[in-house]
N, C-alpha and C positions, 0 to 999 in steps of 0.2 A: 302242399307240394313237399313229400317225402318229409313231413313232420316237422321242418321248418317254418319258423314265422317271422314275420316282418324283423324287428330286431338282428334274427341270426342272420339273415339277407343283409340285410342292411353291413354288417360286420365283417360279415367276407366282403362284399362290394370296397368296401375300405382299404381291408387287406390287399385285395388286387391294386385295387390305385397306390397304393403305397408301397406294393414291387413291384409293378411294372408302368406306372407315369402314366401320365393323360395320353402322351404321345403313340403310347405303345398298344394302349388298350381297343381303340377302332383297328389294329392289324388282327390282334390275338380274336376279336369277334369274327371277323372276314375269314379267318381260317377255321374258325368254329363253324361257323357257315355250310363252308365248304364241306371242312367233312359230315354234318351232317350231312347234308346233300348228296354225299356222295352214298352215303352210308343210307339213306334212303333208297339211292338206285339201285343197289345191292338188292334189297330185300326184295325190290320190286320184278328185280330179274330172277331172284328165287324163286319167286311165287309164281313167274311165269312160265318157268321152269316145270316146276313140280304141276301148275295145270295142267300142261302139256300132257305131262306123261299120265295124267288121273284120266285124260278124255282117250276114246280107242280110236287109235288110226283106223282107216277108211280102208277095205278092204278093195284091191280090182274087181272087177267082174269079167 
């Protein structure tokens, strides 16, 4: 995972606990969450976007 190993995980995990408290840390996840998720939806609306316009509309008859 991007050339990190257990150790340097381990490290920052510390670091966070140690600026922002037990307390703080189940919010700052919920918001990581979130944006991914959001940031998921994003891409997914891209992609559906951009199929769209790959397939040829339906001409009248």
């Amino acid at each position: 995972m991007f050339g990190l190993g257990a150790p340097e995980i381990l490290l920052i995990a510390l670091v966070v606990l140690l600026l922002f408290g037990g307390k703080k840390i189940p919010e700052l996840m919920k918001g990581l969450g979130k944006g991914v998720k959001s940031f998921k939806d994003g891409m997914r609306e891209v992609e559906d976007t951009s199929d769209e316009k790959k397939t040829p509309a339906e001409k009248p008859e």
